[in-house]
GUMI-443202 format. One record per residue (C-alpha): x, y, z negated. Coordinates in steps of 0.001 Angstrom, whole numbers, padded with zeros to 6 digits. Layout:
# GUMI-443202
+---------+---------+---------+
:       u :       v :       w :
+---------+---------+---------+
:       X :       Y :       Z :
...
+---------+---------+---------+
***
This chain:
# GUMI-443202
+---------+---------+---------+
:       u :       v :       w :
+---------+---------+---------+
: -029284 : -040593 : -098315 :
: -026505 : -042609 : -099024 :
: -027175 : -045221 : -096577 :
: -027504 : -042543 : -094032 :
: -024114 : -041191 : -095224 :
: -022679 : -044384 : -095040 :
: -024028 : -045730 : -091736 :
: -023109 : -042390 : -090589 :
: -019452 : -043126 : -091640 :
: -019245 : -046617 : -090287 :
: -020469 : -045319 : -086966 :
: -017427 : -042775 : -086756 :
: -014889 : -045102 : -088008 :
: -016113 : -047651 : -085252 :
: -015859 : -044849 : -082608 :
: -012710 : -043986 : -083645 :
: -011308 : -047198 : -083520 :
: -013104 : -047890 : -080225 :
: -010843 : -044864 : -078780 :
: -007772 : -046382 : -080500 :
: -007788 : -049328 : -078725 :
: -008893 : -048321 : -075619 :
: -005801 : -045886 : -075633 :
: -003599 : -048676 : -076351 :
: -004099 : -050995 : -074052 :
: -002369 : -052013 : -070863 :
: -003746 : -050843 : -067710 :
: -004889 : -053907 : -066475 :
: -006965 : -054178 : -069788 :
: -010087 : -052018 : -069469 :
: -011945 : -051857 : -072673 :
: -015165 : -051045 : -073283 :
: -016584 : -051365 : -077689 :
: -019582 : -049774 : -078213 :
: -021467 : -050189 : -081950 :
: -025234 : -049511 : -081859 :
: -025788 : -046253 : -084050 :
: -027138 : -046706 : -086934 :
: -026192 : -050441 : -087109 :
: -025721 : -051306 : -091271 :
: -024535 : -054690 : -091853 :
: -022512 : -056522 : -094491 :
: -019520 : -056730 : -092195 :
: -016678 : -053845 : -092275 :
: -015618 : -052166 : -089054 :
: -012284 : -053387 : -090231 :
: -012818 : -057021 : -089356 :
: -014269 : -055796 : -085912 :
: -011415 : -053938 : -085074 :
: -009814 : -056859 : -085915 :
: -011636 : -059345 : -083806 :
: -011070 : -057048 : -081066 :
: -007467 : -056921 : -081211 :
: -007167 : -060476 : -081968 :
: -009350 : -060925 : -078462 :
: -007012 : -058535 : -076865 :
: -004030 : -060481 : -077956 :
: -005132 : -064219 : -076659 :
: -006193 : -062206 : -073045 :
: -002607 : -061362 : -072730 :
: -000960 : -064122 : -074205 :
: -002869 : -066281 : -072408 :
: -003742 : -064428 : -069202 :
: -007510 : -064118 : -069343 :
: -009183 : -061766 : -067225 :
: -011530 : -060166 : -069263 :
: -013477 : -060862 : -072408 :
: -017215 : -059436 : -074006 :
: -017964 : -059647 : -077198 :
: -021092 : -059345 : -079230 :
: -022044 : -059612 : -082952 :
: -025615 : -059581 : -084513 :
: -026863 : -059615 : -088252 :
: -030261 : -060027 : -088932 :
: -032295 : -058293 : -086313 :
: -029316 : -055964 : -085873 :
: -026602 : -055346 : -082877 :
: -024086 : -054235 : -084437 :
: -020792 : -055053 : -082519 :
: -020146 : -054906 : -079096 :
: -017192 : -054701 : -076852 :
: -015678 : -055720 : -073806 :
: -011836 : -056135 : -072295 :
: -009937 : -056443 : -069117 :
: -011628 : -056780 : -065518 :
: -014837 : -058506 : -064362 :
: -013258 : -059238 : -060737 :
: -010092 : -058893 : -058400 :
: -010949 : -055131 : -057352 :
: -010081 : -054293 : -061036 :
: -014136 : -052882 : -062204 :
: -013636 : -053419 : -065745 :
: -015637 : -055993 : -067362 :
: -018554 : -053864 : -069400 :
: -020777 : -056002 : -072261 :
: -023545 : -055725 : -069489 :
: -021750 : -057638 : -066634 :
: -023456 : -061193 : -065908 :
: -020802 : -063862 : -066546 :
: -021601 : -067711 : -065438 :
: -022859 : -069105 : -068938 :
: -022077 : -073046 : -068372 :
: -023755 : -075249 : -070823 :
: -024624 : -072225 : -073059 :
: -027669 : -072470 : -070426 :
: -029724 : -074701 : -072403 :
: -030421 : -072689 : -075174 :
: -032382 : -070358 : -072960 :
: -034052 : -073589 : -070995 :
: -034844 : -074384 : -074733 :
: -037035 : -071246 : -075483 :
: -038916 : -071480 : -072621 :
: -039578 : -075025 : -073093 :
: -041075 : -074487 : -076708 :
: -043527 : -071294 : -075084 :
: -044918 : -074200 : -073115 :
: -045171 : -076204 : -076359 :
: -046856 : -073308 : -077743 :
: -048897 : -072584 : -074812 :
: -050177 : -076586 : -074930 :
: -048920 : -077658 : -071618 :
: -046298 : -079151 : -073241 :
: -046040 : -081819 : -076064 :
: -042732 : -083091 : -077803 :
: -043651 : -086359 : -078192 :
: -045621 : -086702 : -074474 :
: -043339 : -088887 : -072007 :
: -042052 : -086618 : -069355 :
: -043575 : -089261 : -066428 :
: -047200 : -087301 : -067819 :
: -045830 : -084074 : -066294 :
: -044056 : -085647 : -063569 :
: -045621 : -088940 : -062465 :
: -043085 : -090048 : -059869 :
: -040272 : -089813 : -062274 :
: -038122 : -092552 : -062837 :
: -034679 : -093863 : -063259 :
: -033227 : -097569 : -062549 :
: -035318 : -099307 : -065163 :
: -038916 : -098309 : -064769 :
: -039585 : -099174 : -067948 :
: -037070 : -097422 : -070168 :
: -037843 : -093814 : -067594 :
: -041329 : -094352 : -068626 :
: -040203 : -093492 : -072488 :
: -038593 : -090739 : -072134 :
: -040123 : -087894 : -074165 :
: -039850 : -084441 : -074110 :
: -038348 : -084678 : -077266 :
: -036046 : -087169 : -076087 :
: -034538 : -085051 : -073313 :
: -034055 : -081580 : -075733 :
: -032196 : -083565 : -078772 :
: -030043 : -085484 : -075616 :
: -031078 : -089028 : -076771 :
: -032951 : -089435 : -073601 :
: -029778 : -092321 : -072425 :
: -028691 : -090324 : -069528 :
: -024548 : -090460 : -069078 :
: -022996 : -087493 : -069468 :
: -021111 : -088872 : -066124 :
: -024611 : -088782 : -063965 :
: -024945 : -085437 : -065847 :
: -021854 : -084157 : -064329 :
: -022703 : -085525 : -060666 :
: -024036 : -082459 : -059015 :
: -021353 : -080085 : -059650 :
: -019986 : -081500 : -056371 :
: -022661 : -079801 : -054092 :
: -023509 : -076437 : -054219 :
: -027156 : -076301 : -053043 :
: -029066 : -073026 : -054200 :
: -032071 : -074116 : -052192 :
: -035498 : -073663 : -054073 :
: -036275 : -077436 : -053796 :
: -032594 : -078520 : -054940 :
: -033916 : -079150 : -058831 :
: -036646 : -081398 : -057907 :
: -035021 : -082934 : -055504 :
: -032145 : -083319 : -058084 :
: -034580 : -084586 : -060280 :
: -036188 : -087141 : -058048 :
: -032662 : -088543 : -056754 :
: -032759 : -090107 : -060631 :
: -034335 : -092834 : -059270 :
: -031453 : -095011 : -059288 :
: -029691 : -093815 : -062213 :
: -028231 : -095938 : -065156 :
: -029421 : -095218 : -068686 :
: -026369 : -095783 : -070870 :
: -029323 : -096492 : -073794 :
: -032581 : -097075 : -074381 :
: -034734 : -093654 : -075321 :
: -034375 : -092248 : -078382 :
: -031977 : -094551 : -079727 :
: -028235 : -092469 : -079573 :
: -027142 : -089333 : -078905 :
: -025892 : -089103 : -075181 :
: -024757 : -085814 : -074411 :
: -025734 : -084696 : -070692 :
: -026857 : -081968 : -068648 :
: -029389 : -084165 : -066918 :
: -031791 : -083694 : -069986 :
: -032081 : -079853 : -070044 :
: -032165 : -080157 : -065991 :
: -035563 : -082264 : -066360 :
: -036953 : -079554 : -068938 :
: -036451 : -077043 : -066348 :
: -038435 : -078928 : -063730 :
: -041180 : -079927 : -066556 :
: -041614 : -076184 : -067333 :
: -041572 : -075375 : -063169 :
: -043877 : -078278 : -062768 :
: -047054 : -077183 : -065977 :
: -046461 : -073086 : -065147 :
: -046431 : -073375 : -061020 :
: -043826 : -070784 : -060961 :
: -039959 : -071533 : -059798 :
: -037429 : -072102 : -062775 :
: -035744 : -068947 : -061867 :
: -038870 : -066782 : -061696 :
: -040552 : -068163 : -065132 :
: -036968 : -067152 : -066798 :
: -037104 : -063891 : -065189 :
: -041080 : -062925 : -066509 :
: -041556 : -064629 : -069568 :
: -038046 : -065400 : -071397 :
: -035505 : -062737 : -069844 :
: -038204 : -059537 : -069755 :
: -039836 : -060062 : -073126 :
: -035991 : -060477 : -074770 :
: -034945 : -056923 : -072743 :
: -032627 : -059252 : -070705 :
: -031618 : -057038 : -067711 :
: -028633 : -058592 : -066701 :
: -029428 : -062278 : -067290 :
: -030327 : -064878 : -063932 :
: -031107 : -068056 : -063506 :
: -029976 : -067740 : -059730 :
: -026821 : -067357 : -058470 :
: -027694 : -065525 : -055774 :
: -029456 : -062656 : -057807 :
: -026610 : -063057 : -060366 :
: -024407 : -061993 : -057401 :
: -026602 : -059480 : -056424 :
: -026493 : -057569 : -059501 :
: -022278 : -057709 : -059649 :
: -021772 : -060741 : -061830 :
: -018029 : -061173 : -063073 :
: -015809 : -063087 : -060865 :
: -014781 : -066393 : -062035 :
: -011094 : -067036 : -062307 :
: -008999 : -070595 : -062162 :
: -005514 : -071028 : -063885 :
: -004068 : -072804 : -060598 :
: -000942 : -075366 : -061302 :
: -000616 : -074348 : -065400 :
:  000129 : -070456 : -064195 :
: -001459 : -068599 : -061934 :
: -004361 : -067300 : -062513 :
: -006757 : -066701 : -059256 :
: -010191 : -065403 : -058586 :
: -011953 : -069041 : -057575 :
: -015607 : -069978 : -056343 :
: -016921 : -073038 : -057683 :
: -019901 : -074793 : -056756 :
: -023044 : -073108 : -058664 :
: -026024 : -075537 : -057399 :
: -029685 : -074443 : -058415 :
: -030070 : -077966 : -059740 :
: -028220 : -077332 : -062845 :
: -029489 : -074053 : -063387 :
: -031415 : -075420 : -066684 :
: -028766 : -077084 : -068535 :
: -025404 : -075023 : -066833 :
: -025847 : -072109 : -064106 :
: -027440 : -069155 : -065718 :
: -025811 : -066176 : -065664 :
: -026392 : -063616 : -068754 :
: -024032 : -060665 : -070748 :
: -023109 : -060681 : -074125 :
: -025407 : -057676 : -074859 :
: -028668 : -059546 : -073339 :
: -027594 : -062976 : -075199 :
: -027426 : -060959 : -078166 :
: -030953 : -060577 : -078056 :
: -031544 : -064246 : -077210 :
: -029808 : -064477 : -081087 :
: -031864 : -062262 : -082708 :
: -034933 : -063905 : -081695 :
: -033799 : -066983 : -082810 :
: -032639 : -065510 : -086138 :
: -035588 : -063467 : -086442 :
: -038353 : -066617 : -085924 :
: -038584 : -066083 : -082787 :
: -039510 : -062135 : -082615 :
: -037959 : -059582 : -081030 :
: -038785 : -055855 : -080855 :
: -042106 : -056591 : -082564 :
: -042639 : -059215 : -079746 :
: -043242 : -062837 : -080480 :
: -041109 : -064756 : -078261 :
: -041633 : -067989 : -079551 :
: -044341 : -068955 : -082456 :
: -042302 : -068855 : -086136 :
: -042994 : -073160 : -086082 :
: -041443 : -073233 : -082152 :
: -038718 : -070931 : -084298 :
: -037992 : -073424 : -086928 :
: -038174 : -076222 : -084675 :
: -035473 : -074948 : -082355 :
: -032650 : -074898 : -084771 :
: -033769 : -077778 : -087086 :
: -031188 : -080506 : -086744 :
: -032511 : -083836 : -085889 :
: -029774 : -086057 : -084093 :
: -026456 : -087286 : -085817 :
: -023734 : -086325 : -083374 :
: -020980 : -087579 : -085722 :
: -020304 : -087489 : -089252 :
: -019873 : -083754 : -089596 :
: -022377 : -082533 : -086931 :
: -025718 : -083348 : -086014 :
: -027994 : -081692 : -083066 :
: -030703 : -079361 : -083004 :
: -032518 : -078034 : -079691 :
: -029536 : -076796 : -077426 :
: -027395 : -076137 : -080821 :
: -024614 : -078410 : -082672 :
: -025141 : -077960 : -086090 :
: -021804 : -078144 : -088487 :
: -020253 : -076708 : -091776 :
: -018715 : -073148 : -091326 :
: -015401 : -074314 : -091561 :
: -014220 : -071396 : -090905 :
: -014736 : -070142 : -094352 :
: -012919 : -072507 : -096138 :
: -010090 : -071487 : -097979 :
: -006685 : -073467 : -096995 :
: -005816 : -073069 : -100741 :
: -008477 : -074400 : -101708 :
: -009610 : -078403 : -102595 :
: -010214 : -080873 : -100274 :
: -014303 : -081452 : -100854 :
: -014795 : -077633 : -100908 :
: -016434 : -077972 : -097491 :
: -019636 : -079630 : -099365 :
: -021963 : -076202 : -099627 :
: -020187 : -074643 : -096519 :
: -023667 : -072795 : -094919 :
: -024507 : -074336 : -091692 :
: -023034 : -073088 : -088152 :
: -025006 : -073660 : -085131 :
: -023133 : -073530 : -081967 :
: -022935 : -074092 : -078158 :
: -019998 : -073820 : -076181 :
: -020234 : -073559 : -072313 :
: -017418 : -074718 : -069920 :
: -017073 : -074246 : -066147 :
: -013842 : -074713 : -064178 :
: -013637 : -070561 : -063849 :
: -015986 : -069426 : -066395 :
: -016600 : -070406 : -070144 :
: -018920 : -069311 : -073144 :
: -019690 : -069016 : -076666 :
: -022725 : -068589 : -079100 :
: -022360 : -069125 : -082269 :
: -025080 : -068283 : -085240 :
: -025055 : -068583 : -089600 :
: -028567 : -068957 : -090019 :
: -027847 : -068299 : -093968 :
: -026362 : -065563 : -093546 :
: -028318 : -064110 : -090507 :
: -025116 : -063723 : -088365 :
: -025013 : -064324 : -084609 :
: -021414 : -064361 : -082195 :
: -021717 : -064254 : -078556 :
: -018009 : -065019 : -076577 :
: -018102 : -064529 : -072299 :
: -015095 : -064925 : -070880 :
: -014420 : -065078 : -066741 :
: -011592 : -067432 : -066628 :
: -010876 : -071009 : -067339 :
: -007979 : -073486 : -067288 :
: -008176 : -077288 : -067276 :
: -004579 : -077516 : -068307 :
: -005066 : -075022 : -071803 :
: -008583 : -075153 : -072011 :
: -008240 : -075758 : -075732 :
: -006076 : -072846 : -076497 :
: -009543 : -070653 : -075022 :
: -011802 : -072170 : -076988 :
: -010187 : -071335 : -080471 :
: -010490 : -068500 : -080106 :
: -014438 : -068658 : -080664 :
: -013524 : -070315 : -083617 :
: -010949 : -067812 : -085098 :
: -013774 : -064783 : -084141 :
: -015655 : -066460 : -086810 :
: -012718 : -066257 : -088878 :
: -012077 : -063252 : -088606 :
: -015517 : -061877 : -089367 :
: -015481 : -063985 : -092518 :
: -012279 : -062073 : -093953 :
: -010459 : -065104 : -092907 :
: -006603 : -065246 : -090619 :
: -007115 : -066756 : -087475 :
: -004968 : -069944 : -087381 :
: -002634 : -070780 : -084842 :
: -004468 : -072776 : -081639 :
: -002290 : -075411 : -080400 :
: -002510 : -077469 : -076622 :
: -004664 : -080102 : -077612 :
: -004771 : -081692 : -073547 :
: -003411 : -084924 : -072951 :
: -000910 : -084622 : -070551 :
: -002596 : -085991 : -067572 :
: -005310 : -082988 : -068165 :
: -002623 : -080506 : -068415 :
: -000523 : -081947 : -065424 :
: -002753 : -083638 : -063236 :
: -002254 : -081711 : -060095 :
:  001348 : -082461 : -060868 :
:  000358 : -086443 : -060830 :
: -001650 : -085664 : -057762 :
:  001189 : -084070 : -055828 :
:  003788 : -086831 : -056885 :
:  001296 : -089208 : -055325 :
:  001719 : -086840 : -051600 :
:  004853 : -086842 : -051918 :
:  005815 : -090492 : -052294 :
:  003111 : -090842 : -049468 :
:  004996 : -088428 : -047282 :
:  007956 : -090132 : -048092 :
:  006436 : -093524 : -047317 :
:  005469 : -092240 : -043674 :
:  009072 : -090968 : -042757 :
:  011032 : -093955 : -043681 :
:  009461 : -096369 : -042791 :
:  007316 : -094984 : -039924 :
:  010929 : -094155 : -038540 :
:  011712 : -097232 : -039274 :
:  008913 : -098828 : -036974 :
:  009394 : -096617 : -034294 :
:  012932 : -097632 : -034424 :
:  012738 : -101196 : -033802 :
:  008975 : -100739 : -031418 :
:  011534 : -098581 : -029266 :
:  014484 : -100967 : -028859 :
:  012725 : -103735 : -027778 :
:  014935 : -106541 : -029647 :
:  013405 : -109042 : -032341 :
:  013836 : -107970 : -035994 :
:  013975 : -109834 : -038703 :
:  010900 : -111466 : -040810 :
:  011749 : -110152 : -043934 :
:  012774 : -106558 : -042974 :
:  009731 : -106246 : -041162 :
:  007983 : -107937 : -044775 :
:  009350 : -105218 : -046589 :
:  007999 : -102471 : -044531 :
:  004811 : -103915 : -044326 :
:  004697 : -105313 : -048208 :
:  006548 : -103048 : -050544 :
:  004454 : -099683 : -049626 :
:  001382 : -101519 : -049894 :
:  002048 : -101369 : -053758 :
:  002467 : -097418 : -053903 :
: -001094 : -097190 : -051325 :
: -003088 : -099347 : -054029 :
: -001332 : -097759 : -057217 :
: -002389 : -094202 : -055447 :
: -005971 : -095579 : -054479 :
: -006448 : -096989 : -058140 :
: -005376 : -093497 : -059938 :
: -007501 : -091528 : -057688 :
: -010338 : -093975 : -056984 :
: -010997 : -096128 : -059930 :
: -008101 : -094608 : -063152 :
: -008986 : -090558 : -062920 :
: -012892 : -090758 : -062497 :
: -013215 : -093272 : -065750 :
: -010832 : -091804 : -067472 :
: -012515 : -088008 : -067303 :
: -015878 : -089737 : -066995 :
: -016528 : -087846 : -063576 :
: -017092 : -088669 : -059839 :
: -014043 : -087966 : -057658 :
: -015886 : -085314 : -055812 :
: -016804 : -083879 : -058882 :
: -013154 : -083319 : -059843 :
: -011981 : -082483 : -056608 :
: -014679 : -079496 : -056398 :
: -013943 : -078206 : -059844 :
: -010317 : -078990 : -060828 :
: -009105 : -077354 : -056931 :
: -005074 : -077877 : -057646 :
: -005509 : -081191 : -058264 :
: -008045 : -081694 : -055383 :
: -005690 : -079973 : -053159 :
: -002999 : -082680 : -053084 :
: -005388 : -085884 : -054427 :
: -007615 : -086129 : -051160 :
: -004386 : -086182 : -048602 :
: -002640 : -088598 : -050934 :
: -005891 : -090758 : -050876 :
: -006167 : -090120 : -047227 :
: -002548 : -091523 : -046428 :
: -002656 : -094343 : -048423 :
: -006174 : -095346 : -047008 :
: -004800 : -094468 : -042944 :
: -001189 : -094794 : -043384 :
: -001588 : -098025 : -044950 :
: -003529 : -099661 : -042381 :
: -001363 : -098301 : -039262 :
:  001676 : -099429 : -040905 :
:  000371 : -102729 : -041208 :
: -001727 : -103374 : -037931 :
:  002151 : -101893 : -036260 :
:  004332 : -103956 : -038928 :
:  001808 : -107176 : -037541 :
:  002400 : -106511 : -033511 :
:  006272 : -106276 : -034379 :
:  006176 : -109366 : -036291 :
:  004485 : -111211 : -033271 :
:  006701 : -109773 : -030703 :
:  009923 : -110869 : -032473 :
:  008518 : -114219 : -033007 :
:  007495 : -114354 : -028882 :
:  011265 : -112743 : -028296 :
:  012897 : -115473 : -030522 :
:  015052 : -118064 : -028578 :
:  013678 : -121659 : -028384 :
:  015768 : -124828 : -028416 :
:  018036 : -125301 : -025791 :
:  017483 : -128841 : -023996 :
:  020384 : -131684 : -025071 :
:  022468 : -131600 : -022589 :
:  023947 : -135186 : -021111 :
:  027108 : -136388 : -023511 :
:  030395 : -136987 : -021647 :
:  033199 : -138455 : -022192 :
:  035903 : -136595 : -022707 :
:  038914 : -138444 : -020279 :
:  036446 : -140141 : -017990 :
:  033743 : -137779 : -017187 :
:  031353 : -140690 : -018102 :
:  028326 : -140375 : -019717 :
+---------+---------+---------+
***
């Protein structure tokens, strides 16, 4: 009876505080908290108020367009809420609205990879070439070692560069994975198999086409019937075409460091495994409670309790706090430390698992205490290149927070050509720009008057820009893509404000350097055809006589 009486009481206070906020906030702000009746749980409506208004808070300090929220414990739901607006028409962002999930993706590849494992048409330890024979990469022989295994823990040797390379094209085609898949064939391995941890999306990309490839049905269809239905996953798709089709939340872009716009990025079907699902925080909150649950969900097995175990066992050192598991990093809850406290208190901290998923207009967060039974899902519809850390502490603080602990403080941790790089790319434009009116008036100037002009004017016209066209061609060509570790394309497509003045300063210096030249050339040979030659010695005389 007391339970009762208490659940009963925690219910009311939630609703209450639900109405509080939603009162309170601004009108671009929707909000939407719901708690599940009857949802007991060790943690007080106080710190969920809490997160919530903390969440509220970074939206407007920071300008996010909307926000869900979802907490779990044990095989529980027992906190979920949603703020601000899913798209540009204003429809408030609900828990239930699909949001682009990024690299959060691959814990749901994950599941259905280990039902294969289950079912026996998969094997860890099998080389992936058994399920797909005409897979291969560069070296033949290192492709051919490449285990199942190998590709969930990411020590497969893939680059997380090649990992990044299809986010240029946007193909939704039903053939685009394979054919993603098979393009591999001239890919790099930074390492052999099973040797380092390589983080890249490649990995969970091949899983997807190994589960197509044993089942016969599509990626997207095999999510649909046999991970999203059994898990009560309504509004979760592993198309972006049905994702749009059921009113997924508009992504938004934080153009030049302050504006933030509604913004379509490239969603290809390729990277649907390891990047472009779409799901809500109430549906991934069942994708949690399976996992904390050994793999069951509403009496349902999902996955077998061993496929359980094995899916959030840490196998592969990351560094020397965090290690790998299958589609989690595993680290100490930091987040409960006390700052008082000593230095080696983190030594018994109960293990975190974690995923965080980043597009250039969406980004997402699952977080779960397997000690303590406690799962976090964070969707938010907006992303920005230039703060993108300030975002992401916030998944951190939500932990925080539902620990009893004070957020702390994010701070900018982008280096400055991240935070100002369409800035960079415009100062390259402009110096282009200027380069064409100077000195292409310049060279009209002297073409039009028809009179020779000096070597060395015409040499520093023809010379001196030539430096700015290769410093521009080296920053965007060569400097930027190592430097991020991403194809030019790649960053074009997804960071747009810096695309939108990079590929016309790359153009110029490419066209305008080679007119300039090929005109500066034609000048140079006129003049030297135009010059004077030596006059013929005329006969001496003498000066009285006349004589020679």
């Amino acid at each position: 009876m007391e339970a009762r009486t208490t659940a009963a009481r925690a219910v009311v206070v939630r609703v209450a505080l639900a109405v509080v906020i939603a009162m309170g906030a601004i009108a671009a702000s929707q909000v939407d908290v719901k708690d599940p009746p009857g949802a007991v749980g060790q943690i007080g409506a106080d710190r969920f108020q809490a997160a919530d208004q903390y969440l509220q808070e970074q939206m407007e300090q920071l300008g996010l367009p909307g926000v869900q929220l979802a907490v779990v414990e044990g095989d529980q739901l027992v906190h979920l809420a949603a703020f601000g607006v899913a798209d540009a028409s204003g429809r408030p962002m609900t828990p239930q609205t699909p949001v682009l999930l990024a690299s959060t993706s691959k814990a749901l590849t994950a599941v259905a990879v280990m039902q294969q494992v289950d079912a026996g048409r998969l094997d860890l330890n099998t080389p992936a070439r058994d399920y797909l024979p005409w897979f291969r990469t560069a070296d033949e022989s290192k492709s051919a070692r490449i285990t199942v295994a190998h590709l969930l823990n990411h020590t497969a040797g893939f680059s997380e560069r090649d990992g990044r390379a299809y986010q240029a094209a946007d193909d939704r085609s039903p053939q685009a994975l394979e054919q993603g898949v098979r393009d591999l064939s001239d890919a790099v391995l930074v390492d052999d198999p099973g040797k380092t941890f390589t983080y890249s999306n490649l990995n969970y990309d091949i899983l997807g086409l190994l589960v197509q490839s044993v089942t016969g049905e599509s990626f997207a269809q095999y999510m649909k019937l046999y991970v999203y239905t059994p898990l009560q996953m309504a509004d979760s798709h592993a198309s972006a075409d049905y994702a749009a089709a059921n009113r997924a939340a508009q992504g938004y872009y934080q153009w030049f460091s302050s504006v933030w716009h509604p913004a379509d990025m490239p969603v290809p079907a390729m990277g649907a495994p390891s990047s472009t699902m779409y799901s809500s925080a109430e549906d991934l909150s069942r994708l949690l409670i399976a996992e904390l649950s050994g793999g069951q969900y509403a009496g349902r097995a999902i996955v077998s309790p061993e496929s359980a175990a094995a899916l959030l066992k840490p196998t592969v050192n990351v560094d020397q706090f965090s290690s790998y598991a299958m589609a989690w990093f595993a680290r100490p809850l930091w987040e409960n430390l006390d700052p008082a406290g000593p230095k080696d208190q983190w030594y018994g901290l109960p293990l975190v698992l974690e995923h965080t998923g980043s597009w250039s207009n969406t980004q997402s967060f699952l977080a779960m205490v397997p000690g303590e039974r406690l799962g976090v899902v964070l969707l938010v519809n907006g992303a920005s290149q230039s703060t993108a850390s300030l975002a992401r502490a916030m998944d951190s603080n939500v932990l925080r927070i539902l620990h009893g602990k004070a957020p702390v403080p994010a701070e900018v941790r982008e280096e400055p050509l991240q935070q100002y790089g369409w800035a960079v790319a415009l100062l390259a434009l402009l110096a282009e720009l200027v380069s064409l009116g100077f000195v292409g008036r310049a060279l009209n100037r002297w073409g039009r008057s028809g009179r020779p002009v000096p070597g060395r004017r015409i040499a520093a016209v023809a010379v001196l820009p030539l430096l700015l066209d290769a410093a521009i061609l080296w920053l965007g060509l060569v400097y930027i893509p190592n430097h991020f570790d991403a194809d030019l394309p790649v960053i074009v497509r997804t960071v747009p404000d810096a695309g939108l003045f990079i590929v016309p300063a790359l153009v110029l210096a490419a066209v305008w350097a080679t007119v300039r030249t090929a005109v500066a050339a034609w000048l140079w040979f006129r003049s030297r055809a135009a010059a004077p030659g030596p006059s013929p010695t005329a006969p001496l005389r003498h000066p009285t006589s006349g004589l020679p």
